[in-house]
Each structure stands twice: as C-alpha cells, then as structure tokens.
MIDOSE-1310 file (N, C-alpha, C; in nm, 2 decimals, decimal comma, always signed):
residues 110
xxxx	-1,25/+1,88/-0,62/-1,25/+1,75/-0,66/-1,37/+1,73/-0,75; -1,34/+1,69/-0,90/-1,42/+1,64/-0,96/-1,49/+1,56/-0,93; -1,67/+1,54/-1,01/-1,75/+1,38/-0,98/-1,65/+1,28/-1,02; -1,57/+1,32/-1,12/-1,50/+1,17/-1,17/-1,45/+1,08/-1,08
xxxx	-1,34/+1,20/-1,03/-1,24/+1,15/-0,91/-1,35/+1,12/-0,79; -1,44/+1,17/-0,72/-1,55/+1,12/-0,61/-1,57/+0,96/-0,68; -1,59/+0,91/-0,80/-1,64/+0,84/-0,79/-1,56/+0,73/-0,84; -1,43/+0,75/-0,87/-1,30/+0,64/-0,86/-1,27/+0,64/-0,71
xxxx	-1,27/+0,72/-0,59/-1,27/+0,71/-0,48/-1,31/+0,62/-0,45; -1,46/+0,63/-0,43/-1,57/+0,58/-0,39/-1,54/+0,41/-0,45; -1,53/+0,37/-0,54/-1,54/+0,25/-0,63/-1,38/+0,21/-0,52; -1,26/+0,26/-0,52/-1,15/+0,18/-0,47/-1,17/+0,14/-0,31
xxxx	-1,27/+0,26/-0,24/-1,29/+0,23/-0,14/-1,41/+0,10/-0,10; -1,49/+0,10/-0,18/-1,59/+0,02/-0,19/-1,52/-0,19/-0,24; -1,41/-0,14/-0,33/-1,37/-0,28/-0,37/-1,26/-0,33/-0,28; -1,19/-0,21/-0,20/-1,11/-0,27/-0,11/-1,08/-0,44/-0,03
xxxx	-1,17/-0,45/+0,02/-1,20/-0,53/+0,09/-1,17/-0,66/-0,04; -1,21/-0,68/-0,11/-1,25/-0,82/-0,19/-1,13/-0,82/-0,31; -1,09/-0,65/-0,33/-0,94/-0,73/-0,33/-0,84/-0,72/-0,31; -0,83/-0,69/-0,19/-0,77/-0,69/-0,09/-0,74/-0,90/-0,04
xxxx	-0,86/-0,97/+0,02/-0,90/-1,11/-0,05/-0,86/-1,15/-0,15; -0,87/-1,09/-0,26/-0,82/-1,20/-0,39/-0,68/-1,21/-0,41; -0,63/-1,10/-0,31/-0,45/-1,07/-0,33/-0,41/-1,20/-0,26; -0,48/-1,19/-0,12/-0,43/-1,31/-0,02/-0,49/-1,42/-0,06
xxxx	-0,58/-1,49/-0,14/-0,58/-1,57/-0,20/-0,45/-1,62/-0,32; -0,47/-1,52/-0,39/-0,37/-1,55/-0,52/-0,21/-1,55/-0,42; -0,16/-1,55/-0,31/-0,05/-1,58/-0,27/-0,06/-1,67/-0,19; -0,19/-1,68/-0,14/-0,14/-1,86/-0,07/-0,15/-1,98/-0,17
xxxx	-0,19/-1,94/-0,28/-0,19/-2,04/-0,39/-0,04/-2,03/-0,44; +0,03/-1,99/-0,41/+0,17/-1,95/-0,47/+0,16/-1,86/-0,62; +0,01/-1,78/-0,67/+0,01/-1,68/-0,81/+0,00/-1,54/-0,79; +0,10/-1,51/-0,65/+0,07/-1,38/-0,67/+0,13/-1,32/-0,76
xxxx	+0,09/-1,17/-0,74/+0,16/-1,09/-0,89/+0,28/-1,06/-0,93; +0,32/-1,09/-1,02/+0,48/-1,04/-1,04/+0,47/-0,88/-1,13; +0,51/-0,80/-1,10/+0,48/-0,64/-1,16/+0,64/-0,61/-1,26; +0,65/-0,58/-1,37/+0,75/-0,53/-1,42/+0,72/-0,40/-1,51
xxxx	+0,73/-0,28/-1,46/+0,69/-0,15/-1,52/+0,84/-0,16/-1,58; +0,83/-0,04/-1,75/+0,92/-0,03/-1,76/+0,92/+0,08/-1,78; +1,05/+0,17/-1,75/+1,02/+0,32/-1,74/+1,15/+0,38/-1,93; +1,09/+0,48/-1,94/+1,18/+0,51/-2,08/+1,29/+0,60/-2,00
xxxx	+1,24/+0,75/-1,91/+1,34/+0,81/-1,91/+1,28/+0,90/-1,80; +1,39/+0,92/-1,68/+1,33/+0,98/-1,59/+1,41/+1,12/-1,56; +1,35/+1,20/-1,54/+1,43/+1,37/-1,55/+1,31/+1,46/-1,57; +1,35/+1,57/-1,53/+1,28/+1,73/-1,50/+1,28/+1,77/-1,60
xxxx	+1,41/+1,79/-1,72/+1,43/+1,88/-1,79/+1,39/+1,81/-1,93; +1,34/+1,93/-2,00/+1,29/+1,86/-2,21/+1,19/+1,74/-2,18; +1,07/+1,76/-2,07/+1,04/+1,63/-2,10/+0,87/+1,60/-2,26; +0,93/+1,43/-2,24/+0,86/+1,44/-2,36/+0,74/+1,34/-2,32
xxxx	+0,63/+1,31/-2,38/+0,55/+1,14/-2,37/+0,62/+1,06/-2,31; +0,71/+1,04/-2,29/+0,82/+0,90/-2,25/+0,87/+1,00/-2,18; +0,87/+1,06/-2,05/+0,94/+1,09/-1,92/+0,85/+1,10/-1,83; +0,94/+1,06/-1,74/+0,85/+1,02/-1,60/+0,92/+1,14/-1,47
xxxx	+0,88/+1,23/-1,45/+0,91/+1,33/-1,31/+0,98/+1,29/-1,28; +1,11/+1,32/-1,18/+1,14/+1,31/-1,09/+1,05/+1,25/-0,98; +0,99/+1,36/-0,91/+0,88/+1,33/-0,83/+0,78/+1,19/-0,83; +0,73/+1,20/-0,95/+0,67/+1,10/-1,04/+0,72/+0,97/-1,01
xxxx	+0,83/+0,91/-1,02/+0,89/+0,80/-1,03/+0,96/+0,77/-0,88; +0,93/+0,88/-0,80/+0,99/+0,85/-0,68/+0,87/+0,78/-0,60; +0,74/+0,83/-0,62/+0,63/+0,82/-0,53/+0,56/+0,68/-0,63; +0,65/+0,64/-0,74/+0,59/+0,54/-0,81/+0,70/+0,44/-0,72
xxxx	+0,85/+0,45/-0,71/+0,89/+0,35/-0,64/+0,87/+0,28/-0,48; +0,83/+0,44/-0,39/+0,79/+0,46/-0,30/+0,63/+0,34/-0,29; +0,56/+0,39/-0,33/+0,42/+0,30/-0,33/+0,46/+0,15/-0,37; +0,51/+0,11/-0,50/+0,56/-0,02/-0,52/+0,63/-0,13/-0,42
xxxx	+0,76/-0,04/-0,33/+0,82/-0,08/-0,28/+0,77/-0,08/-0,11; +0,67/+0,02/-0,11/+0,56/-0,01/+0,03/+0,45/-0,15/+0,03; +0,45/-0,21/-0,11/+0,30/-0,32/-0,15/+0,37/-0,45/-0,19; +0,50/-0,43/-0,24/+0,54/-0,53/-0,31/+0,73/-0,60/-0,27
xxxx	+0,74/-0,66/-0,29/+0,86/-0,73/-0,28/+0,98/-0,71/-0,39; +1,09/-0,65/-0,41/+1,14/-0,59/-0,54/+1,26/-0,70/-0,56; +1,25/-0,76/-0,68/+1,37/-0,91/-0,69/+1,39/-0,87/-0,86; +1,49/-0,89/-0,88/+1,61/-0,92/-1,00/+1,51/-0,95/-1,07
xxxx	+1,54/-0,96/-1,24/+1,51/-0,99/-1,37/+1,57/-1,15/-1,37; +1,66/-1,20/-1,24/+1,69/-1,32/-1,24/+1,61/-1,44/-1,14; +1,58/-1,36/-1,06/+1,48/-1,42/-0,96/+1,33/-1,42/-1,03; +1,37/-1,32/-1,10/+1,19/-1,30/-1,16/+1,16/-1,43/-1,26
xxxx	+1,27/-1,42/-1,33/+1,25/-1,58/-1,41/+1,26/-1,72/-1,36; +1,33/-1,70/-1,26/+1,34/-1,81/-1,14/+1,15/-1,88/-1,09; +1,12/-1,76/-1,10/+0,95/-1,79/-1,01/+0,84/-1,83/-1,14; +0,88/-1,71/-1,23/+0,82/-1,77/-1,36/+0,85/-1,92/-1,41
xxxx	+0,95/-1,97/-1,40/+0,95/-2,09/-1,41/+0,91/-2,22/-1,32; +0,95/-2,18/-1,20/+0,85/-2,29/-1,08/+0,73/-2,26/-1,04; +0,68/-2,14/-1,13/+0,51/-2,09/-1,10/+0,48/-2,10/-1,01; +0,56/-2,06/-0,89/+0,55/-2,00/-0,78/+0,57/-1,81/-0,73
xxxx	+0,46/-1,76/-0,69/+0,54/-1,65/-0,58/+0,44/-1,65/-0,48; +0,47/-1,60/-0,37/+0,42/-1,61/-0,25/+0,36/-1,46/-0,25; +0,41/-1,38/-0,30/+0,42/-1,25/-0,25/+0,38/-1,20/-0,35; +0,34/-1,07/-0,37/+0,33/-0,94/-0,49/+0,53/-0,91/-0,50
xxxx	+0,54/-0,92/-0,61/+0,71/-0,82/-0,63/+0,71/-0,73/-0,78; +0,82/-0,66/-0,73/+0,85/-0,58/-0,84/+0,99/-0,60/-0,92; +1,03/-0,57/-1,07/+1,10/-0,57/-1,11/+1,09/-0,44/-1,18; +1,19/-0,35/-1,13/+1,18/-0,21/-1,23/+1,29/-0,23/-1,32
xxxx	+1,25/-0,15/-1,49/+1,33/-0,20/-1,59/+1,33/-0,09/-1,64; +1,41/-0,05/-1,77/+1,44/+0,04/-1,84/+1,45/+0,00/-1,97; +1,38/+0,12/-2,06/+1,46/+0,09/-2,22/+1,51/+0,10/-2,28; +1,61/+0,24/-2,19/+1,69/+0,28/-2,26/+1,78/+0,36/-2,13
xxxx	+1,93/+0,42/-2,19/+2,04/+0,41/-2,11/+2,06/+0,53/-2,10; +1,95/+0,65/-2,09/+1,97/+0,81/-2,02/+2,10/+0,82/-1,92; +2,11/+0,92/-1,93/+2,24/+0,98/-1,84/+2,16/+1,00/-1,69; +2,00/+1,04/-1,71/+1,95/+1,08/-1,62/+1,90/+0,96/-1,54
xxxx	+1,86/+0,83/-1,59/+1,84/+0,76/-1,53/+1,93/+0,69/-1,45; +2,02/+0,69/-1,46/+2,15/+0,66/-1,39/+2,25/+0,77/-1,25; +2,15/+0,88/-1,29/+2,19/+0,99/-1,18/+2,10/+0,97/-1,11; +1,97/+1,00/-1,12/+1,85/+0,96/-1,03/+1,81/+0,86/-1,00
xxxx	+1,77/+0,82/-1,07/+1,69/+0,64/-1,10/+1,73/+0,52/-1,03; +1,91/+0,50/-1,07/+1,92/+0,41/-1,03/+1,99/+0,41/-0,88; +2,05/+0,55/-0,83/+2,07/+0,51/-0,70/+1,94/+0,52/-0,65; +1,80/+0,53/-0,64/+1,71/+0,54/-0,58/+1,67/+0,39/-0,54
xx	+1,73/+0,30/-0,67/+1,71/+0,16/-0,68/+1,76/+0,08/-0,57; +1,91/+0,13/-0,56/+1,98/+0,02/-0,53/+2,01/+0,12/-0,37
C-alpha cells in the first residue's frame, strides 16, 4: 500500500464521523442526496474508456444499493419537484442500448 492510499485512508477515516452527521442532517431536513450515475457500457470483452467490468459494476451496485435507496427516473422527478427526500437514493441510468447491458446489467437491476 502506497503513502497515497495510507493517506486517503486515513483522511475517510478521520472524516467519517462529521459526515456521516451531515448525511443525517441533510435527511432530516428532507435534502438528502439523490445519486444518478450513468453507465456507457458494461462487459468483459473489447473494453474501451466507456466500459465498466463486470465485477466493477457489480460491487458499484452492491455498495450503492447497501447506502442508498434505488427509485425510478419517475419518482426521482417526483422528489425533485416537492424538494423533498428523506433518504440517500439511487437512480442507475444508461446511454446507450449495448446487448451487454441488457444481459448483465439489467437483470442485476431489476
């Protein structure tokens, strides 16, 4: 383990705590976060800048879906408009219509 990495450690462990607090603040105010990653293309094989692992995108949904609340691109604008959420949520999106994201990706989704 690099100094680098010791010392992004060190710093997430150190800030934990406060924001960890600003999270449960920003949701008893009704501003918690709304997250919408959007992914290009997920697959093993030819990948380019714009692909995301297998692996990769599993342990990205995995973590999101352990922290956050996961609601529609219809509920999402639901909250956006009554500037309310109680919660951290996610909305996973795509921007484009791979063969692979549809073999992997989306039953992983739903």
């Amino acid at each position: 383990m690099g100094l680098r990495e010791i010392a992004l450690r060190a710093r997430v462990a150190l800030t934990n705590p406060t924001r960890h607090a600003r999270l449960q603040d920003h949701c008893r105010r009704g501003a918690a976060p709304m997250y919408v990653p959007f992914y290009h293309r997920v697959a093993d094989q030819f990948p380019n800048d714009w692909t995301i692992s297998r692996t990769d995108f599993r342990r990205h949904v995995l973590h999101c879906l352990e922290h956050c609340e996961p609601i529609t691109l219809g509920e999402l604008q639901s909250r956006v408009d009554s500037n309310q959420s109680y919660r951290p949520t996610i909305t996973f999106t795509f921007d484009d219509g791979y063969a692979e994201n549809c073999d992997f990706a989306l039953p992983l989704l739903i």
